[in-house]
ROLUMKE-194524 format. One line per 8 residues: for each residue x, y, z of N, C-alpha, C. Coordinates in steps of 0.001 Angstrom, whole numbers, plus 500000, padded with zeros to 6 digits. Example, Ala and Ser with C-alpha at 12.3 -4.5 7.8 and 13.67 -1.06 7.14 Angstrom:
BEGIN
513190,494310,507800,512300,495500,507800,513200,496700,507800 ~ 512850,497750,507080,513670,498940,507140,512900,500030,507870 .
//
This chain:
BEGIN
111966,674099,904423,110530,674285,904342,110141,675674,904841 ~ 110563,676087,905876,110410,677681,906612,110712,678251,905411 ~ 111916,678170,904888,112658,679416,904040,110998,679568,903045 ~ 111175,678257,902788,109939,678239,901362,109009,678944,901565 ~ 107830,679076,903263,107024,679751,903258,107154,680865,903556 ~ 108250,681746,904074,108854,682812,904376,109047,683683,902547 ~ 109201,682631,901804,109328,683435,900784,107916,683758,899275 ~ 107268,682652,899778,105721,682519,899392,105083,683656,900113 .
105064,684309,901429,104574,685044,902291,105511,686247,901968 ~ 106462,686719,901072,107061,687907,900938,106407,688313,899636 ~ 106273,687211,898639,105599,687265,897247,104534,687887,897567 ~ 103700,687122,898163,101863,687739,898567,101945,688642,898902 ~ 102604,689391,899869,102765,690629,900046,103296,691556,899289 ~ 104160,691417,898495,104652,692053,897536,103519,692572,896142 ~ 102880,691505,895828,101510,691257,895185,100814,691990,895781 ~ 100478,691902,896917,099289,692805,897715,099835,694371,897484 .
100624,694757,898284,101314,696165,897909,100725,696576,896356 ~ 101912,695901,895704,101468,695979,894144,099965,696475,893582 ~ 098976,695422,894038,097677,696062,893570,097085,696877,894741 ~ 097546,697147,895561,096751,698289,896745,097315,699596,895660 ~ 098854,699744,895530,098945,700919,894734,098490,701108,893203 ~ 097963,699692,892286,097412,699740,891231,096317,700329,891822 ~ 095314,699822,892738,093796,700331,893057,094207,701553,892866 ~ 094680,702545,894189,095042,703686,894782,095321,704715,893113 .
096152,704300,892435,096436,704988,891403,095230,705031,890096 ~ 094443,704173,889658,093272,704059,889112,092088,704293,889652 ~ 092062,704396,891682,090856,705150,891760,090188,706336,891451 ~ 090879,707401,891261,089645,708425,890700,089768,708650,889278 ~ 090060,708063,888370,089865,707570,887403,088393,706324,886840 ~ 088732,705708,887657,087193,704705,888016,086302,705372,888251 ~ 086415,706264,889696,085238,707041,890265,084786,708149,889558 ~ 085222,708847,888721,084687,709962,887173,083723,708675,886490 .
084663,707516,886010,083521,707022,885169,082712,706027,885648 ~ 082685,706216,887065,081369,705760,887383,080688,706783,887730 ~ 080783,707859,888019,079935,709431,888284,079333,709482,886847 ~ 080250,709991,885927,079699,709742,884937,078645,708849,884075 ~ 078994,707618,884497,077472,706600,883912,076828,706887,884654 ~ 076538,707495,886057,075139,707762,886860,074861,709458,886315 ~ 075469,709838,885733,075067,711056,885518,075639,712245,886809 ~ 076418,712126,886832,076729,712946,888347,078052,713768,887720 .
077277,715145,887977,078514,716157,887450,079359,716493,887766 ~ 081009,715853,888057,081831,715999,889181,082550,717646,888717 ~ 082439,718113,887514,082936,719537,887152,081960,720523,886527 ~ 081300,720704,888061,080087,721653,887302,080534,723292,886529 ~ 081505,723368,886653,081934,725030,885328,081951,724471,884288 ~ 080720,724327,883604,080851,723913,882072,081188,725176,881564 ~ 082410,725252,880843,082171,726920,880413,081409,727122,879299 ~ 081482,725725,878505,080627,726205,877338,078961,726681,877573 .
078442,726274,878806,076788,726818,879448,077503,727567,880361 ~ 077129,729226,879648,076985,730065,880656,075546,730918,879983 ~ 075015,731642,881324,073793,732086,880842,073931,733006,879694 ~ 073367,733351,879163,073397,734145,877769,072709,735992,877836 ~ 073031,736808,877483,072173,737468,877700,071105,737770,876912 ~ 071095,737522,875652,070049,737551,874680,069159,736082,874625 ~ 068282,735489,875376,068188,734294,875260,066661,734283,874068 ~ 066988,733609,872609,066047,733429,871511,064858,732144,871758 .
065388,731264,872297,064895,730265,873378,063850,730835,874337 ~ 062444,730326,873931,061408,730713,874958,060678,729339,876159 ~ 061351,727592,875969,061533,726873,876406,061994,727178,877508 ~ 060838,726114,878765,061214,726170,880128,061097,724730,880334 ~ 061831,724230,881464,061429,723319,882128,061534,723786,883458 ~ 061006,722518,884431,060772,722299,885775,062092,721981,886492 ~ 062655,722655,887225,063701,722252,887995,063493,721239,889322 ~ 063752,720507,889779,063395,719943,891287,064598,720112,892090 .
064289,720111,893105,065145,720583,894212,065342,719514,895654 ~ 066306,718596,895351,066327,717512,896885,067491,718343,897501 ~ 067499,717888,899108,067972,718298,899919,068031,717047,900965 ~ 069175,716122,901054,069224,715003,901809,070785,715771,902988 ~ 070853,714285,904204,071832,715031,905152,072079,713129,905432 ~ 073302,712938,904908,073897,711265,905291,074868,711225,906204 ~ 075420,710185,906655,076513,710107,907695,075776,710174,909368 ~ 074081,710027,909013,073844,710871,910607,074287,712056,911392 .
074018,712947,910153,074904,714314,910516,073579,715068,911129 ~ 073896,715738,912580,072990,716443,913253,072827,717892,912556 ~ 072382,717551,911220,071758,718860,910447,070535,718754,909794 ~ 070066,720219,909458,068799,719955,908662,069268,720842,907711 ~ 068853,720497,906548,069216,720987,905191,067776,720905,904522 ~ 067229,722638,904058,066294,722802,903551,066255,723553,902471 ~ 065118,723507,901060,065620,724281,900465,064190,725283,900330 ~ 064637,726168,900177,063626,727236,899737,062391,726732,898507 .
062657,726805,897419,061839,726355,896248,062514,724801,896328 ~ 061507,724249,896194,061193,722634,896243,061415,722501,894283 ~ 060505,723441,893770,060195,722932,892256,060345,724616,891553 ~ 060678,724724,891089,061183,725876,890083,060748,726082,888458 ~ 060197,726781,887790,060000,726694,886221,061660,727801,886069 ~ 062167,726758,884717,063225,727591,884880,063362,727883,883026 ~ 064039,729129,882377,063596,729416,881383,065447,729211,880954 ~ 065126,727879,879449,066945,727144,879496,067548,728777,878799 .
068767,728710,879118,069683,729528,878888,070314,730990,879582 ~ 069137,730945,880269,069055,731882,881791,069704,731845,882775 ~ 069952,732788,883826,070661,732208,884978,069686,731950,886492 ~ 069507,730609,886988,068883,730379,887910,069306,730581,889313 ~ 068468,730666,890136,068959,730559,891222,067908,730418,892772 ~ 068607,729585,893739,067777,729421,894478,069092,728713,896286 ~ 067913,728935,896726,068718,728803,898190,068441,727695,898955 ~ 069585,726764,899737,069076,725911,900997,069475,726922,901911 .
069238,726147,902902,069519,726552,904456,069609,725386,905359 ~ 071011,725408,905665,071356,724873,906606,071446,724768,908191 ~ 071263,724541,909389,071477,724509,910402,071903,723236,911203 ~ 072712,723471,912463,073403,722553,913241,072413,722070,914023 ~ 072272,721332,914150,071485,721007,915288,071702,720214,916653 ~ 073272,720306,916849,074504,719859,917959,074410,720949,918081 ~ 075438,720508,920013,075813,721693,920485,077621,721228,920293 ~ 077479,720380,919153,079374,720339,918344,079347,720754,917622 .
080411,721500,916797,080797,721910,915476,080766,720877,914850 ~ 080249,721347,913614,080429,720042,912432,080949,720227,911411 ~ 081188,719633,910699,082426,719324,909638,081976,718778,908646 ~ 081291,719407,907441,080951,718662,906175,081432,719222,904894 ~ 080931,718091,903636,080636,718891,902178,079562,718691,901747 ~ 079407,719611,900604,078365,718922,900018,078411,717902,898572 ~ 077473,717499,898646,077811,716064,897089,076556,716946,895904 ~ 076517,717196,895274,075284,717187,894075,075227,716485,893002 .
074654,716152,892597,074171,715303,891546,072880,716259,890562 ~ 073234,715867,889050,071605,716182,888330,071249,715438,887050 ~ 070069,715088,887398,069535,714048,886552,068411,714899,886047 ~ 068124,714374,884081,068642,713604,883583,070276,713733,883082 ~ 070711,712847,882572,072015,712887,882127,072714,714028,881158 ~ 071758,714065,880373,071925,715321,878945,072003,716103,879632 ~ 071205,716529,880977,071089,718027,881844,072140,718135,882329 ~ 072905,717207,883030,074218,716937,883376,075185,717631,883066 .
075091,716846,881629,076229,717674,880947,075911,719049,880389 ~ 074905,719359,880026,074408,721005,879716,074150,721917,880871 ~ 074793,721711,881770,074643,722463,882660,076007,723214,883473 ~ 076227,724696,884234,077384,725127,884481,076509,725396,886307 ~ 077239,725200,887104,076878,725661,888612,077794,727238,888692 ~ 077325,728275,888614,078338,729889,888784,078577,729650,890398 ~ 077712,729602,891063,077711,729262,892631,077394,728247,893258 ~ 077788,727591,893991,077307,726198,894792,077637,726300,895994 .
077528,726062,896903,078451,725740,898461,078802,724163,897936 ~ 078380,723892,897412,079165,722411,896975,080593,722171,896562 ~ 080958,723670,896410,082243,723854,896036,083216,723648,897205 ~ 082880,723648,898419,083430,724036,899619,083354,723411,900815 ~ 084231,722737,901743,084383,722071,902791,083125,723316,903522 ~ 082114,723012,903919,081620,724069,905532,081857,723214,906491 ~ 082191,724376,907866,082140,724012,909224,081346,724782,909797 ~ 079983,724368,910500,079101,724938,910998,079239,725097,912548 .
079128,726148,913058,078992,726040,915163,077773,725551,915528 ~ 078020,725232,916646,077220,724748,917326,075497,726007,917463 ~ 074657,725257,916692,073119,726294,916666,073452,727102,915482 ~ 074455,726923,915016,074602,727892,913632,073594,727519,912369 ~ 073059,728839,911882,071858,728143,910931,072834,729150,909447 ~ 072960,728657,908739,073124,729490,907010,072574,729340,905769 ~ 072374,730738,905263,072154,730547,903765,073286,729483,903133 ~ 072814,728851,901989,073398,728094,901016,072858,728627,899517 .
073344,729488,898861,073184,729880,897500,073634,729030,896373 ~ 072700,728428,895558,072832,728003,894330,072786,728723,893307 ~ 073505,728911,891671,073455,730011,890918,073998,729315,889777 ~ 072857,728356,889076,072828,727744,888082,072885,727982,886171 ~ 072841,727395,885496,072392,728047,884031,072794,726882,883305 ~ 071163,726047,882872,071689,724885,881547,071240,725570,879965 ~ 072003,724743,879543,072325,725150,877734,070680,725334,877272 ~ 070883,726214,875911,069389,725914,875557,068988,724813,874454 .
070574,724300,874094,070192,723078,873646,070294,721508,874143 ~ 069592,721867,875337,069065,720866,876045,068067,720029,875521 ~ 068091,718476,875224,067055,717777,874394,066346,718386,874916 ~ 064772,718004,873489,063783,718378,873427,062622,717791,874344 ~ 062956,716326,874654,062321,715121,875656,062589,715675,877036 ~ 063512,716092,877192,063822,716928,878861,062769,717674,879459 ~ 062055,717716,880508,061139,718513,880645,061143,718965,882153 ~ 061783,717703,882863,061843,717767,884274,063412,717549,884680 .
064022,718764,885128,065653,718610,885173,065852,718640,887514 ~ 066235,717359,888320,066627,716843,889355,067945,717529,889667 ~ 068055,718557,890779,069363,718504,891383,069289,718634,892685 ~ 069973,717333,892980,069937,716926,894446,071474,716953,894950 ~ 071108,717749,896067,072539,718076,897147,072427,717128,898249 ~ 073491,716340,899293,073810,715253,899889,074683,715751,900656 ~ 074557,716459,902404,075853,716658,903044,076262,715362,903423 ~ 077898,715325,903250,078051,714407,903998,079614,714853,904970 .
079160,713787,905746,080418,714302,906932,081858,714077,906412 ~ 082804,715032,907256,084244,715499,907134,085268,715260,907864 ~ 086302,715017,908239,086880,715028,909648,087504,716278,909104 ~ 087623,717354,910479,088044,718939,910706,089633,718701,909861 ~ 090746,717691,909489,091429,718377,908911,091235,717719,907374 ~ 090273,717278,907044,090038,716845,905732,090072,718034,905234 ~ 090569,718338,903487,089913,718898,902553,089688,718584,901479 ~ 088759,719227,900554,088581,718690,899086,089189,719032,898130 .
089607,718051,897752,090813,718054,896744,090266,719325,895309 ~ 091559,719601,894788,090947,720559,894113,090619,719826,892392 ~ 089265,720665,892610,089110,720495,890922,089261,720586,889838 .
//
């Protein structure tokens, strides 16, 4: 009877292993296409949107600008222009600013997201700090440069294009995997 459950209890585990490394190997595979159905641009160098220099396109829309800070991270993250008219095929650009507001170093990234979806994908980031693990000192305040450009054949229904940045916390030897 022992042997029996000794070997029922090697199976389950064996099973368990098994799908911890099925999960492990299909997670960021999952996590693209769930970024993706929310609209969340995990490879913002679209190369095919880069700004243009002749732009024939006299279409603007409204850019919006969030600036959130999760994890209970002792920062404030602000951005300069809240709302932007931005002219499609151009190159945009605009700034947060960050500061610590510990007297610890902190350890973050940033997340962005842009909604609507079509904008998503018609869109290239040239600059982000989103690209990049920051570690801020203690009272340290910084520029954060954004340096955007969506397609100009961006639907016609588009009028109001959302990009919202999200620090979230790091541990000091984390890094972000490359893209």
């Amino acid at each position: 009877m022992r042997g029996d459950r000794s070997k029922w209890l090697l199976v389950g585990l064996l099973l368990l292993a098994g799908f911890m490394f099925g999960f492990a190997f299909l997670n960021v595979p999952l996590f693209q296409l769930f970024c993706r159905a929310l609209g969340i641009n995990l490879s913002p160098n679209n190369p095919a949107v880069r700004p243009l220099g002749e732009v024939t396109a006299a279409r603007s829309v409204r850019v919006a600008f969030v600036a959130s800070v999760a994890d209970r991270l002792p920062l404030r993250l602000q951005v300069e222009e809240v709302l932007q008219t931005y002219r499609l095929g151009t190159q945009g650009r605009n700034l947060y600013w960050v500061e610590n507001l510990s007297s610890d170093t902190v350890y973050f990234r940033a997340i962005h997201s842009v909604v609507p979806e079509d904008a998503a994908r018609k869109m290239t980031l040239l600059q982000c700090f989103c690209f990049d693990d920051i570690t801020l000192l203690p009272g340290e305040r910084r520029q954060l440069p954004v340096v955007y450009a969506f397609s100009p054949d961006l639907r016609a229904d588009v009028g109001r294009i959302t990009m919202s940045y999200t620090l979230y916390r790091r541990e000091p030897h984390e890094r972000t995997p490359a893209r």
